[in-house]
TIROSE-476487 format. One record per residue (C-alpha): residue number from 1; chain; x, y, z. Coordinates in Angstrom, 3 decimals, decimal comma. Example, Ala and Ser with C-alpha at 12.3 -4.5 7.8 and 13.67 -1.06 7.14 Angstrom:
2
  num  chaine         X         Y         Z
    1       A    12,300    -4,500     7,800
    2       A    13,670    -1,060     7,140
//
This chain:
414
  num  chaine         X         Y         Z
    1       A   -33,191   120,177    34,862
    2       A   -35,039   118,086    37,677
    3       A   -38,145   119,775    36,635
    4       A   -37,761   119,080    32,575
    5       A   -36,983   114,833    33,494
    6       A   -39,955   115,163    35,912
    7       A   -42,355   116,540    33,183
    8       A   -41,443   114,215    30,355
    9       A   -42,017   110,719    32,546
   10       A   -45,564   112,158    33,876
   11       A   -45,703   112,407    30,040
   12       A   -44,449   109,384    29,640
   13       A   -47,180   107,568    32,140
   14       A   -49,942   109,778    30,608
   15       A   -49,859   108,216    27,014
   16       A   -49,305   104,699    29,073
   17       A   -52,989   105,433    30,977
   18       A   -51,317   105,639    34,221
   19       A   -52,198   109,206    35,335
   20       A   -55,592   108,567    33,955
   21       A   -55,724   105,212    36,141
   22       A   -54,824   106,946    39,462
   23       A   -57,122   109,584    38,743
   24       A   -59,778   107,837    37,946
   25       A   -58,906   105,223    40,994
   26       A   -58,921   108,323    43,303
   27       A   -61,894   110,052    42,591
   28       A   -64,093   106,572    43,057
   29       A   -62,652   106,131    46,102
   30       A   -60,763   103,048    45,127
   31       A   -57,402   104,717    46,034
   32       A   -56,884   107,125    48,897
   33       A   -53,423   108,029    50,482
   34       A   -52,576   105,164    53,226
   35       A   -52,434   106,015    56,740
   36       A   -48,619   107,889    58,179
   37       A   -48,530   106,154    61,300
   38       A   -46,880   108,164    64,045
   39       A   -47,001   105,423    66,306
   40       A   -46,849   101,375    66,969
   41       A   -49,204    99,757    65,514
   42       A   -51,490    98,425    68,569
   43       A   -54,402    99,041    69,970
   44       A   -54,658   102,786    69,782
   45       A   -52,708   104,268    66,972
   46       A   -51,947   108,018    65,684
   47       A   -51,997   108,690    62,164
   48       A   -50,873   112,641    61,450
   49       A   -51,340   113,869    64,938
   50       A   -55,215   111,981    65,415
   51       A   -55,409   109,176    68,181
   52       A   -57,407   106,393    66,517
   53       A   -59,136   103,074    67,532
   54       A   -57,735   100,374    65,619
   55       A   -59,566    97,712    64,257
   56       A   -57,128    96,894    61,305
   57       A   -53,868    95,574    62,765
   58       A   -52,955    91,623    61,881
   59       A   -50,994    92,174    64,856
   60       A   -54,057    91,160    66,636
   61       A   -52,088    90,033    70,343
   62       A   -49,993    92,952    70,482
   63       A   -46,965    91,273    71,877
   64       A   -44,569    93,997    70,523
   65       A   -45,924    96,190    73,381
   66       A   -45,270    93,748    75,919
   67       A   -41,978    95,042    77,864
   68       A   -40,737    90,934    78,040
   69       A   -40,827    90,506    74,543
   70       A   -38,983    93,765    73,314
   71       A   -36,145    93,274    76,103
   72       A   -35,817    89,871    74,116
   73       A   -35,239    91,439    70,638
   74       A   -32,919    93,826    72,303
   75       A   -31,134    91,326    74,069
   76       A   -31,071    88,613    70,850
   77       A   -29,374    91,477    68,967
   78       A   -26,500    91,659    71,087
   79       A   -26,051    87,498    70,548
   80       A   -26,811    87,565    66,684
   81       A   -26,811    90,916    65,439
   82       A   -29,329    92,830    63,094
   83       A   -28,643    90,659    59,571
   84       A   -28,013    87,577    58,319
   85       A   -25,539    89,707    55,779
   86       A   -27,064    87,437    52,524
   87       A   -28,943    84,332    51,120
   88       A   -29,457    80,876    52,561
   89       A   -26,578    80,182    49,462
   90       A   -24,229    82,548    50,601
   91       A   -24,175    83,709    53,825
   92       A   -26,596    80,620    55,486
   93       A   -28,606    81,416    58,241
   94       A   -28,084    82,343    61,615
   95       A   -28,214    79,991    65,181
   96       A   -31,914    82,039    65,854
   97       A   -33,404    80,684    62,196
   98       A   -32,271    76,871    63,098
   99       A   -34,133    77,164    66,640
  100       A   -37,453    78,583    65,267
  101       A   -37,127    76,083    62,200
  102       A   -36,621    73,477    65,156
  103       A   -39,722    74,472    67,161
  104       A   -42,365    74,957    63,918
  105       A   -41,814    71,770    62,723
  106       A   -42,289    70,631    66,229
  107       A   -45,513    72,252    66,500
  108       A   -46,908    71,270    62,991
  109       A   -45,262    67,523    63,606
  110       A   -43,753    68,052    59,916
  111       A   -40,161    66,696    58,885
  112       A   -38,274    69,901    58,551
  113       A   -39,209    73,924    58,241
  114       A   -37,626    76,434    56,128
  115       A   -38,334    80,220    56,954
  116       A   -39,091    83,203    54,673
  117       A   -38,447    87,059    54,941
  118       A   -42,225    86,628    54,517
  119       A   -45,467    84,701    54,115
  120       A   -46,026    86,061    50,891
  121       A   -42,095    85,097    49,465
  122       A   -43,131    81,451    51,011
  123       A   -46,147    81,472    49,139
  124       A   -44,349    82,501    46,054
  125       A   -41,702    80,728    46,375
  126       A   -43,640    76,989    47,013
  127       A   -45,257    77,484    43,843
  128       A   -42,442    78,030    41,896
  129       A   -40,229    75,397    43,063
  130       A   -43,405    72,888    42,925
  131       A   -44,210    73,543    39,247
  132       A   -41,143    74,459    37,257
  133       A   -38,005    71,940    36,383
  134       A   -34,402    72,766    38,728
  135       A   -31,473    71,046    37,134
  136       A   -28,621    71,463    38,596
  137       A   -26,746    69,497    35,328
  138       A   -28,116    66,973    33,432
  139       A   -28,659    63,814    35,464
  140       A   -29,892    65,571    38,115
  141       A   -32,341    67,659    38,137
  142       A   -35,872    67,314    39,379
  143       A   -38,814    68,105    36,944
  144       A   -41,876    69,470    37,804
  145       A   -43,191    71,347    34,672
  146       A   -45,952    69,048    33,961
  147       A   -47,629    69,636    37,436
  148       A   -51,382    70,576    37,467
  149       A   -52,068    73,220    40,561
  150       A   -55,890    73,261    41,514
  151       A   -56,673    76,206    43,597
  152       A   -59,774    77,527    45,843
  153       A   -60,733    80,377    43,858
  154       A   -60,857    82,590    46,919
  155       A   -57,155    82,048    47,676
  156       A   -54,673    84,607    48,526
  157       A   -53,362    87,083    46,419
  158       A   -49,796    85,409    46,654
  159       A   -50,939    81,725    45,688
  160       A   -52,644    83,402    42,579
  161       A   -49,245    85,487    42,005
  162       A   -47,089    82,318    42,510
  163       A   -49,526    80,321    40,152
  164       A   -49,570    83,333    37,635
  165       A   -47,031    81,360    35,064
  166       A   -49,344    78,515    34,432
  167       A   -52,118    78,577    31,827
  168       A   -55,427    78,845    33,268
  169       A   -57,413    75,397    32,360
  170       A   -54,623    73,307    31,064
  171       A   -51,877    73,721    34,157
  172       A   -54,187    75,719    36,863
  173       A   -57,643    75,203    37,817
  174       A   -59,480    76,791    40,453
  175       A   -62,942    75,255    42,810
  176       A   -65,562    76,878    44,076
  177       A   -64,276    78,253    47,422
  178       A   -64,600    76,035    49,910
  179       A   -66,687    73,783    47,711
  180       A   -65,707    70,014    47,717
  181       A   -68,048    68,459    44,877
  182       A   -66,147    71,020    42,994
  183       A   -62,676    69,807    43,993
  184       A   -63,725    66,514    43,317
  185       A   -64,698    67,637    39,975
  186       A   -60,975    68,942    38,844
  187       A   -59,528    66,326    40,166
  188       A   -61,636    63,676    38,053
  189       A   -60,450    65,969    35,203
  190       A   -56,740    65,692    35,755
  191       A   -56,684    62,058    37,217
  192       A   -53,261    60,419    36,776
  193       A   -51,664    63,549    36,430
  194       A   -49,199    65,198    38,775
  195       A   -51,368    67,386    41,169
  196       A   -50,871    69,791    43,942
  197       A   -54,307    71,254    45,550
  198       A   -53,618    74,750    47,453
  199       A   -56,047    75,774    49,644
  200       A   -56,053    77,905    53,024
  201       A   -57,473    77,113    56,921
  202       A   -59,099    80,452    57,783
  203       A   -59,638    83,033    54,574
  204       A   -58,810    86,181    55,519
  205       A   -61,375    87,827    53,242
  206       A   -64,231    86,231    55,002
  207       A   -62,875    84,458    58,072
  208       A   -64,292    81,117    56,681
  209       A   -62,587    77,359    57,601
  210       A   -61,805    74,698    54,831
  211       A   -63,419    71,728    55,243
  212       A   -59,773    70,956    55,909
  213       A   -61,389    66,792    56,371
  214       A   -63,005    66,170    53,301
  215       A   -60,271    68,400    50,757
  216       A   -57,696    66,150    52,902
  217       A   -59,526    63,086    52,049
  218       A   -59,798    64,048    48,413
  219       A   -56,323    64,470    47,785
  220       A   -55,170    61,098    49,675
  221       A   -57,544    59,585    46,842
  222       A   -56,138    61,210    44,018
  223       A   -52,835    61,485    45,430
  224       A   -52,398    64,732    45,335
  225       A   -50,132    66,758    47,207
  226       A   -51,623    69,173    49,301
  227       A   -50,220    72,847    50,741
  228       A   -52,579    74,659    53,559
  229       A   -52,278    78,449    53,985
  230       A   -52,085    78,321    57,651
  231       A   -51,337    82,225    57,705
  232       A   -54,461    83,125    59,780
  233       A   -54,278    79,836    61,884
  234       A   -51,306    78,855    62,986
  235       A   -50,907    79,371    67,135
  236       A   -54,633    79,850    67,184
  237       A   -57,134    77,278    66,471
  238       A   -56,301    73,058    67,059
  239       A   -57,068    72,725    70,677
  240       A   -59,592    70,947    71,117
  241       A   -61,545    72,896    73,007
  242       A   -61,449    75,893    70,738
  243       A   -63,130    76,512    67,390
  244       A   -62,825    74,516    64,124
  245       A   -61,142    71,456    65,805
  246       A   -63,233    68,963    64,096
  247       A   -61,302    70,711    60,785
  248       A   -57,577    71,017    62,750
  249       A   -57,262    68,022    63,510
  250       A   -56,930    66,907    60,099
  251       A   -54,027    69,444    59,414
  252       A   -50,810    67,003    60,266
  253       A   -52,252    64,745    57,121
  254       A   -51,317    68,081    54,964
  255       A   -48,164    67,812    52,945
  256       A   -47,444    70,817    53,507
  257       A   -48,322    73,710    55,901
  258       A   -47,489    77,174    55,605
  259       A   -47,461    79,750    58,240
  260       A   -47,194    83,367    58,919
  261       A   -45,202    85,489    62,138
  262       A   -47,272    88,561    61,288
  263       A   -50,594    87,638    62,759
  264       A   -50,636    85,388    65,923
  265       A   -46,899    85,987    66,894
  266       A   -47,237    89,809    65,653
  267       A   -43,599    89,417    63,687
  268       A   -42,613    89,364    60,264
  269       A   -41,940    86,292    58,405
  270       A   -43,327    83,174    57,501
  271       A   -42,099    79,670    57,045
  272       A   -43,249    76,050    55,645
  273       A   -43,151    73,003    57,016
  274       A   -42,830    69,646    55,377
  275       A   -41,422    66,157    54,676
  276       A   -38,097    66,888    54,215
  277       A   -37,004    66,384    50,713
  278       A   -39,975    68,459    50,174
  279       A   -38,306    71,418    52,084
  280       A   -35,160    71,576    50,870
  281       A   -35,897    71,080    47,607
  282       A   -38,133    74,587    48,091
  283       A   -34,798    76,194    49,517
  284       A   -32,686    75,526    46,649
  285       A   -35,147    75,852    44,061
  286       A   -37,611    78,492    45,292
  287       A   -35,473    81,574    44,376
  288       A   -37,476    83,446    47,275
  289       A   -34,901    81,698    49,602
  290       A   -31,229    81,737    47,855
  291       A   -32,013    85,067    46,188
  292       A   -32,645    87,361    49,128
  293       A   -32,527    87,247    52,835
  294       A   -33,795    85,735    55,383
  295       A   -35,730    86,697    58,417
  296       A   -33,743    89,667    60,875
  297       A   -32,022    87,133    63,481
  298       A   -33,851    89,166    66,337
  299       A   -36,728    88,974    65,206
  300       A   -36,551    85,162    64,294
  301       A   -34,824    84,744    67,904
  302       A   -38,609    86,578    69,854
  303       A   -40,573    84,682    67,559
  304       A   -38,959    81,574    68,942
  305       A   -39,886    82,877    72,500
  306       A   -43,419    84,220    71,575
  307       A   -44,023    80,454    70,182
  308       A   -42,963    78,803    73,081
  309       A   -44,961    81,370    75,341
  310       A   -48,242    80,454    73,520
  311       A   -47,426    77,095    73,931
  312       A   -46,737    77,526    77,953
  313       A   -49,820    79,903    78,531
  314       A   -53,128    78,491    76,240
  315       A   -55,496    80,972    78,402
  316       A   -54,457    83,679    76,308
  317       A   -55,736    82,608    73,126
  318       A   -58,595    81,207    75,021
  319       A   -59,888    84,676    76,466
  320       A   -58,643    86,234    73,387
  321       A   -61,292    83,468    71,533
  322       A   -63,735    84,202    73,594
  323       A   -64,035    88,028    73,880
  324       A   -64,133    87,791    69,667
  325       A   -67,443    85,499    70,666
  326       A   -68,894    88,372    72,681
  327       A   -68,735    90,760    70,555
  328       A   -69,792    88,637    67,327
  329       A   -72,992    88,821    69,727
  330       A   -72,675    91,820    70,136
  331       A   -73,020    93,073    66,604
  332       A   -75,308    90,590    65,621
  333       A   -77,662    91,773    68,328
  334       A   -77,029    95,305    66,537
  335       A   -78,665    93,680    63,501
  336       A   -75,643    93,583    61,223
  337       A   -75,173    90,985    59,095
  338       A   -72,087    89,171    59,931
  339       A   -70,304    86,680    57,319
  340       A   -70,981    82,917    58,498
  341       A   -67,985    81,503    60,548
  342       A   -66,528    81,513    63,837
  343       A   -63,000    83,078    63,662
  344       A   -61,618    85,979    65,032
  345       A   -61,969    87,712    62,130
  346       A   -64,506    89,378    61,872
  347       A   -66,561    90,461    58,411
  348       A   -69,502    92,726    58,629
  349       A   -71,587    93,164    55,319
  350       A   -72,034    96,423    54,057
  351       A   -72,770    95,985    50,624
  352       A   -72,667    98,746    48,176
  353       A   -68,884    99,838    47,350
  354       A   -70,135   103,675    47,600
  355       A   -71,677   103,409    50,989
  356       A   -69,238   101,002    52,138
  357       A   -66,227   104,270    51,582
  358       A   -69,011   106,673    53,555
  359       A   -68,420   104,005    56,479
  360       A   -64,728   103,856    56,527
  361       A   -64,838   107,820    56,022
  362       A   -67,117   108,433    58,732
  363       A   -65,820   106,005    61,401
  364       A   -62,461   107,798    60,820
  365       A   -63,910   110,785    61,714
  366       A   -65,487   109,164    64,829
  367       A   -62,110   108,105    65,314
  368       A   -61,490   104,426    64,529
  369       A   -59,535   103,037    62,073
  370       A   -61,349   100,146    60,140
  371       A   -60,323    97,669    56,723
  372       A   -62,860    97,848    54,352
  373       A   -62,722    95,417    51,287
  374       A   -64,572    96,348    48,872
  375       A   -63,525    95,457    44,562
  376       A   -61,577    94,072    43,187
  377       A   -61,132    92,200    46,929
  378       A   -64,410    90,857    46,522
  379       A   -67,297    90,931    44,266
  380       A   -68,643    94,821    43,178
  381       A   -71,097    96,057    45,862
  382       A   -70,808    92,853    47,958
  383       A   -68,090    94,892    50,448
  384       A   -67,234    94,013    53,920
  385       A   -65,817    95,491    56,934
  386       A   -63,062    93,039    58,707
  387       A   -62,501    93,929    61,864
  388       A   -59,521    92,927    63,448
  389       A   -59,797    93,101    67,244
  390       A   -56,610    93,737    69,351
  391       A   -56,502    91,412    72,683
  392       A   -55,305    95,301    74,717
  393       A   -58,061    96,719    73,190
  394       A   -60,353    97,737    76,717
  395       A   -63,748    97,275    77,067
  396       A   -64,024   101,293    76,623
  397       A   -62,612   101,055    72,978
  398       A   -65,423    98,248    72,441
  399       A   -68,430   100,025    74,047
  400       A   -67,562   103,199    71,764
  401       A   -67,166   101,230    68,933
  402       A   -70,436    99,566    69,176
  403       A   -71,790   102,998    69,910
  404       A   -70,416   104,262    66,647
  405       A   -71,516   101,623    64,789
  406       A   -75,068   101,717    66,635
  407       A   -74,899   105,509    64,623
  408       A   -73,760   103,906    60,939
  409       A   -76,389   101,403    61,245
  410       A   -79,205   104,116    61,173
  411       A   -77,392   106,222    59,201
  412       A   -76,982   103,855    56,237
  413       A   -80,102   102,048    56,533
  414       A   -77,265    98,796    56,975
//
């Protein structure tokens, strides 16, 4: 019987183009079966039984190895458990969410912070709340249907998802990425209307700043609000000895700031931060907040520690900032052609989609596992490897990786 259902739905997703899709996907190399980890995701991996460098974890300071930091989860579960049992609306959230709440907005100097079961639910949630009308009956309600989102077109996936119900040139516009004349420009076109410009701090696809400055000062002119993707920032650049400061400095003039546990704090979750009305009006109205759960209390409970440890102990994003420097040098001394920008990510060009699989393929074999974003992530044959170093990777795994690539370089002519 299982075998009859089972042959009339691949039927079913044949005469819908899906088996042809996957197929089709498969054989181009745009789809090939994710790695099984068999391991934590750190430094050194296994995937099936094969040790691997990695050069693809977000989880790019490896706390969750760190014996301090899982004795804390361990020990938080005992205090708050493993769930929150429901929503914000009916179960609330626990002691651990109001104490990392308490601390972001401390950090970001915002008004109040609401967290998210992730970045990507905060990201579709903002967008929703911003841009749609909530009543709760019929004096009062807030309306926000006649908002005008303008977007840099290199944005993440989740600001494009969360924009997705608003028609392209009347309610959403998108700039030239990081491109302020062109800002400028759709904001000339929708002066006097309601406007919300959604931009990030450090793209992941390319590891390029804002120029958070002059976007800032663009919006305070229009009066726009403004919401910065701080995903790939937050913890690590707005010292002002580090990288980009000139651009983080401006970020407390943001509206809004959104943030991710996933990369610095090597978590999951993510959270905004805000004036207050601002906030809650995203937690009622977001339906990525009342409609599911929250962060695991543990694991909001460590992220409040990991936070305050960063703040305690700069030096480690410090050395962490500056070994990414070295090895920038590193490469570029190699003769690869890096993506302009300073961040610790990382984006070597490799150009043609084709050759660009060969180089995932054959560093694999090598034994290092490396992202490679090739289309639809970015333009056809204008691909990119983005490595993301680990701060326990040792010298060793670098010097072998350079090594390795030393052999692609030759061997693809890159």
């Amino acid at each position: 019987m299982s075998r009859i259902m089972q042959s009339s739905s691949d039927k079913g997703l044949e005469a819908w183009g899906v088996s042809q899709f996957v197929k089709d996907a498969t054989d181009e190399g745009y789809y090939y079966e994710f790695p099984m980890l068999d391991s934590n995701s750190g430094p050194l991996i296994q995937v099936q039984g094969k040790k691997l460098i990695n050069f693809s974890s977000i989880d790019f300071l490896g706390f969750q190895t760190e014996q301090w930091v899982r004795e804390a989860f361990i020990s938080s579960i005992e205090e708050v458990g493993l769930v929150t049992g429901g929503s914000r609306a009916t179960q609330g959230v626990n002691r651990s969410h109001s104490d990392l709440e308490v601390l972001i907005s401390e950090v970001t100097g915002k008004q109040r912070t609401s967290t998210f079961a992730s970045g990507l639910l905060a990201n579709l949630g903002f967008l929703q709340a911003m841009t749609t009308r909530f009543e709760v009956n019929s004096s009062i309600y807030v309306d926000n249907s006649d908002v005008v989102v303008i977007m840099d077109h290199d944005a993440h996936w989740s600001l494009w998802k969360g924009a997705q119900h608003l028609k392209f040139g009347e309610r959403l516009f998108s700039f030239k990425h990081n491109d302020v004349k062109d800002l400028w420009r759709c904001l000339e076109r929708n002066k006097g209307k309601k406007t919300l410009v959604v931009v990030e701090t450090i793209y992941s696809s390319d590891g390029s700043m804002a120029p958070l400055g002059e976007i800032l000062d663009l919006c305070e002119n229009f009066e726009a609000i403004s919401y910065v993707d701080n995903a790939n920032g937050f913890m690590i650049y707005g010292d002002q000895s580090r990288p980009y400061y000139n651009e983080y400095c401006h970020l407390p003039r943001a509206t809004f700031e959104m943030l991710s546990l996933s990369k610095s704090i090597g978590l999951e979750g993510g959270a905004i931060s805000g004036p207050k009305s601002g906030i809650i009006l995203v937690e009622v109205a977001s339906g990525t907040s009342v409609f599911t759960a929250s962060i695991q209390p543990p694991t909001a409970a460590t992220a409040t520690r990991i936070i305050s440890y960063l703040k305690e102990n700069p030096a480690v994003i410090d050395q962490y900032l500056e070994r990414i420097s070295t090895l920038r040098e590193q490469l570029s001394k190699q003769g690869f052609s890096l993506l302009p920008g300073n961040s610790y990510i990382i984006s070597i060009m490799l150009g043609r989609d084709t050759v660009a699989e060969r180089v995932r393929e054959d560093l694999l074999t090598m034994g290092f596992q490396v992202p490679i974003f090739r289309y639809p992530a970015v333009k056809r044959n204008a691909a990119v490897m983005r490595l993301m170093v680990n701060r326990l990777h040792s010298e060793r795994h670098i010097s072998e990786f350079l090594s390795a690539m030393e052999k692609i370089k030759r061997r693809y002519s890159l």
